[in-house]
C-alpha positions in Angstrom: -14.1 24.1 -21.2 -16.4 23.0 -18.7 -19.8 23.3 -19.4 -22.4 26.3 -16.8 -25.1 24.0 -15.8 -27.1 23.6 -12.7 -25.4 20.1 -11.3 -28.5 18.3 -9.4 -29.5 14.4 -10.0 -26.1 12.6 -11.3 -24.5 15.8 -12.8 -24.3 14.7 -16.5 -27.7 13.6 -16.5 -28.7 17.5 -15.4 -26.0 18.6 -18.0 -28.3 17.1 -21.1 -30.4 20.3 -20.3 -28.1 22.4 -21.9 -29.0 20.3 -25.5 -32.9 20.3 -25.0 -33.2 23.3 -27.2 -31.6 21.1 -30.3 -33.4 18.3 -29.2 -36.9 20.1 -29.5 -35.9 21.9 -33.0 -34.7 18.7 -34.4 -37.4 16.2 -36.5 -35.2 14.0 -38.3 -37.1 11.4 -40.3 -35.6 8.6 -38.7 -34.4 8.7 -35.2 -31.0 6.4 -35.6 -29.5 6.8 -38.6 -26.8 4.1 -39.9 -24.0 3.8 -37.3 -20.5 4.0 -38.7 -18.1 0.8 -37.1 -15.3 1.7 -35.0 -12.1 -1.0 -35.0 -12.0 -2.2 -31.0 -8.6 -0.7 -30.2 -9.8 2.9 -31.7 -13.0 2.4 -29.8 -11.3 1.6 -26.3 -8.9 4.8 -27.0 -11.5 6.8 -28.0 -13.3 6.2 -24.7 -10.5 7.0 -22.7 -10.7 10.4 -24.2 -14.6 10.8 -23.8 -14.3 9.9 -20.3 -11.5 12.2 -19.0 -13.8 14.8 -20.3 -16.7 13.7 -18.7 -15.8 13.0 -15.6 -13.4 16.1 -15.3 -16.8 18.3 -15.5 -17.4 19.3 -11.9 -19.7 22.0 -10.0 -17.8 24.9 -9.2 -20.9 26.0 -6.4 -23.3 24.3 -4.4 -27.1 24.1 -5.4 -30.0 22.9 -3.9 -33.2 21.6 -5.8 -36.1 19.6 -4.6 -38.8 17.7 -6.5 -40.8 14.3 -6.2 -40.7 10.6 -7.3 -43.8 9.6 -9.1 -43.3 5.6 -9.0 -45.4 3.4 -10.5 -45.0 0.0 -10.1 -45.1 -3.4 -12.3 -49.0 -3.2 -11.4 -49.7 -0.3 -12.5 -50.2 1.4 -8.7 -48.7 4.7 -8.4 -47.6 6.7 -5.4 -45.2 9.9 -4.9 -42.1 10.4 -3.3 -41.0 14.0 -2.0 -37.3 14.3 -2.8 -34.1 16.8 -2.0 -30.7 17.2 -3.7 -27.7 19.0 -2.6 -25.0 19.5 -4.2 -21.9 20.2 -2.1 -18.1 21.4 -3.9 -15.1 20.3 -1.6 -11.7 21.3 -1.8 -10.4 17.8 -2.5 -13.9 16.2 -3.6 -17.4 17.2 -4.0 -20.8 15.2 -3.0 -24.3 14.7 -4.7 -26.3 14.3 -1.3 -30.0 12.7 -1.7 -33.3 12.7 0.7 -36.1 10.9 0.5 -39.3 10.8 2.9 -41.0 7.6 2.2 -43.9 7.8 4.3 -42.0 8.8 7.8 -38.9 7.3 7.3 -36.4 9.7 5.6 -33.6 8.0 3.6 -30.6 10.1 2.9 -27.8 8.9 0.3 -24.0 10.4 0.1 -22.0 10.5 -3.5 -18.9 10.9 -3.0 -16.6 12.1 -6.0 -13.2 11.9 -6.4 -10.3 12.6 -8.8 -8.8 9.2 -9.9 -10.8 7.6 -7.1 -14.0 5.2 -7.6 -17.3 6.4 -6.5 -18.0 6.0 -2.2 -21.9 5.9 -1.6 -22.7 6.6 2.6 -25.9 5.5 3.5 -28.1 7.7 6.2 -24.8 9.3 8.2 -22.8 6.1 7.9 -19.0 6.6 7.1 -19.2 3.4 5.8 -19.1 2.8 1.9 -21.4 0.0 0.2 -20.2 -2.5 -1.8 -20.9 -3.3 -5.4 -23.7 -5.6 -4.7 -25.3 -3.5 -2.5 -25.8 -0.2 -5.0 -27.5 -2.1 -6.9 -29.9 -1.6 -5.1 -33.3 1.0 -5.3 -33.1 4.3 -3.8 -35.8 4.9 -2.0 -38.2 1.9 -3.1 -37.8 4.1 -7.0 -36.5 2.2 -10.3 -33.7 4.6 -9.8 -31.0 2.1 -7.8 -28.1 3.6 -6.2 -25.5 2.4 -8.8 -27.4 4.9 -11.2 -27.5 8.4 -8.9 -23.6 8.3 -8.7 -23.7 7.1 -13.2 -21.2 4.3 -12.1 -21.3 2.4 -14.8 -18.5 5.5 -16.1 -16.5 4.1 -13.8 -16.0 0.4 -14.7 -12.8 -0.4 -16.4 -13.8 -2.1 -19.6 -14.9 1.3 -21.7 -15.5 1.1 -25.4 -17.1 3.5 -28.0 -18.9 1.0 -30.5 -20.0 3.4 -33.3 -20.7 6.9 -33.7 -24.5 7.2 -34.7 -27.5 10.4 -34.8 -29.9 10.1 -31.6 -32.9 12.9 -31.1 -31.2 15.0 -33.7 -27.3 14.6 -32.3 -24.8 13.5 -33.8 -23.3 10.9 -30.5 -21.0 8.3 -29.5 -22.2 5.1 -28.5 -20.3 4.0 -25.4 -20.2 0.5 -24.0 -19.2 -0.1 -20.5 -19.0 -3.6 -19.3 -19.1 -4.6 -15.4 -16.0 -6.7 -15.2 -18.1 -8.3 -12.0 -21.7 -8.1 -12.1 -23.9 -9.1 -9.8 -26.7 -11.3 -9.7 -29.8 -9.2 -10.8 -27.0 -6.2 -11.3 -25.4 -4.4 -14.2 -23.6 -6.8 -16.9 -23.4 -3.8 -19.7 -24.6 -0.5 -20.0 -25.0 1.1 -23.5 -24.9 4.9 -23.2 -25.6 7.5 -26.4 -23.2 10.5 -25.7 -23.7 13.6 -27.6 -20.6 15.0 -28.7 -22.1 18.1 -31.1 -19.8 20.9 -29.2 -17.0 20.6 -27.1 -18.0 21.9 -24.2 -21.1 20.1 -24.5 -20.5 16.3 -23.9 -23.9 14.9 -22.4 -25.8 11.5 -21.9 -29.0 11.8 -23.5 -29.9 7.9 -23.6 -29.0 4.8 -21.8 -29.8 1.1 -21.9 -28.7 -0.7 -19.0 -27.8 -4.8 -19.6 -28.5 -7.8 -17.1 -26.2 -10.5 -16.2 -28.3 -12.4 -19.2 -27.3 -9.6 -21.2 -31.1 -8.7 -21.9 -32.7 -5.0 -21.6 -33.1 -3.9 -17.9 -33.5 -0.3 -18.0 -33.7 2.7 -20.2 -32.5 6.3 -18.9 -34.0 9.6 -20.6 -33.7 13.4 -19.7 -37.5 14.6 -20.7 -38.7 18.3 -20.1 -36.5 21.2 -19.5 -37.6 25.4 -18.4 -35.7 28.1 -19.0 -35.1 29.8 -15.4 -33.2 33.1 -14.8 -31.8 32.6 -18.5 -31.4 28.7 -17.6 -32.3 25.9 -19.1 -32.7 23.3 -16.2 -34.0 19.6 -16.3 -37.7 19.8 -15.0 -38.1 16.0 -15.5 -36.1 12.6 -16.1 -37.5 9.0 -16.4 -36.5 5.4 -15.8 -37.8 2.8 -16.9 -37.6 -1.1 -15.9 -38.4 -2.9 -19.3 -38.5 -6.4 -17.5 -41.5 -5.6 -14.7 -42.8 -2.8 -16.4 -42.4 -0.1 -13.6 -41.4 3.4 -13.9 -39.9 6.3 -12.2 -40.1 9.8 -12.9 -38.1 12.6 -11.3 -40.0 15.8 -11.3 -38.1 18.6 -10.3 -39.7 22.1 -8.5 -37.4 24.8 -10.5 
C-alpha cells in the first residue's frame, strides 16, 4: 500500500510527516534503546526488501509547494533563500524539480526518477546529467548538496540493515549504505533510521551521513509538521554539517 502524502523535498523525507503525530505523543525515557544484531547476510536481504518498498512509493499527482532556506553558515552569519518545488508524475518517470533565487541568479535543479534506473540530476535546462562527484555538491550555496534532494545514498549498491533499534518513539531499522566510490570530501557511508511501525508507513526520520575518513558529516531531521485540509505536511526540515558547524533549514509556506 502506498502511503497519501504530499510528495515535496525528496519524497520520503516529506513522507515522515505522516509519523509526526507518534513522534510528538511519544516520551520514552531514553531515546535509543539497546539495538538487537542482525547476522550480515540477513541484514543485506533484509535491505533488499526495505528498499523495494521504499523506492516503489511514488506520487500519483503533481504538487507545488514553496518555502525558504534559512542558511547559516560556519560563522554564525545567516541569510535566506526563497525556494520552489514541483513535483511532476510522468508516464514512464516522474521528477522532483527545485528553484532557488540566490540574490538574482535563479538556480533550478531536475530529479529524475526512474524504475530500475539510477537517479539523473539536470542542472538549469541542461539535458545533461552530473556525475557523481559533481552532486556532491551544495544546492544553492545550502548544506543541503544535490546528492541529498534526490536521497541517493538509497541507490548505492552496498545496502545493509545493521540492527533494528527504538528512535523518537519508533520502533526502526538501521540501514547502512556504503558508496562503493566516494569522493573526495563526498559520501563514504550514510547511516539512515527507518521507521518501520506500519506497513504502509516506511519513513526516514534520521540520518548521519559518513566522510571518506569515515567521521560524522551531516545529520538529516524532519522537524515541525501542520495539519492542512486534514493533512499533516512537513512545515520544516534541517541539515546540519557537524564538521563547520553550518546549518540549513527548509521552511515550508503550507
Amino acid at each position: 500500500m502506498r502511503s497519501k502524502i504530499e510528495w515535496g523535498l525528496g519524497g520520503w523525507w516529506v513522507a515522515a510527516l505522516l509519523l509526526l503525530p507518534v513522534l510528538c505523543g511519544a516520551q520514552p525515557k531514553s531515546d535509543l534503546a539497546p539495538p538487537r544484531p542482525l547476522d550480515p547476510a540477513e541484514g543485506e536481504r533484509q535491505a533488499r526488501s526495505l528498499l523495494a518498498r521504499l523506492l516503489e512509493q511514488k506520487p500519483e499527482q503533481a504538487a507545488t509547494n514553496t518555502g525558504v532556506l534559512k542558511i547559516r553558515n560556519a560563522e554564525g552569519a545567516q541569510h535566506e533563500v526563497s525556494a520552489r518545488f514541483d513535483i511532476v508524475p510522468r508516464a514512464a518517470n516522474w521528477l522532483n524539480v527545485y528553484e532557488a533565487l540566490t540574490g538574482t541568479n535563479l538556480v533550478k535543479l531536475t530529479i529524475v526518477h526512474s524504475d530500475g534506473k539510477p537517479n539523473q540530476y539536470l542542472p538549469d535546462d541542461s539535458s545533461v546529467p552530473l556525475s557523481a562527484q559533481q552532486i556532491m555538491a551544495p544546492f544553492a550555496g545550502s548544506d543541503f548538496w544535490i546528492a541529498d534532494l534526490g536521497l541517493e545514498f538509497l541507490h548505492w549498491p552496498n545496502q545493509r540493515i545493521l540492527k533494528t533499534q527504538m528512535r523518537k518513539g519508533l520502533s526502526c531499522d538501521v540501514l547502512q549504505s556504503v558508496n562503493p566510490q566516494p569522493t573526495d570530501g563526498g559520501y563514504y557511508r550514510v547511516v539512515s533510521w527507518i521507521a518501520i511501525n506500519r506497513p504502509e508507513d516506511i519513513v526516514i526520520v534520521h540520518a548521519e551521513a559518513y566522510d571518506a575518513h569515515d567521521k560524522l558529516l551531516k545529520e538529516f531531521d524532519p522537524k515541525k509538521v501542520e495539519k492542512v485540509n486534514g493533512v499533516w505536511q512537513l512545515e520544516e526540515m534541517e541539515i546540519r554539517n557537524r564538521q563547520t558547524g553550518s546549518r540549513t533549514r527548509i521552511e515550508f509556506n503550507l
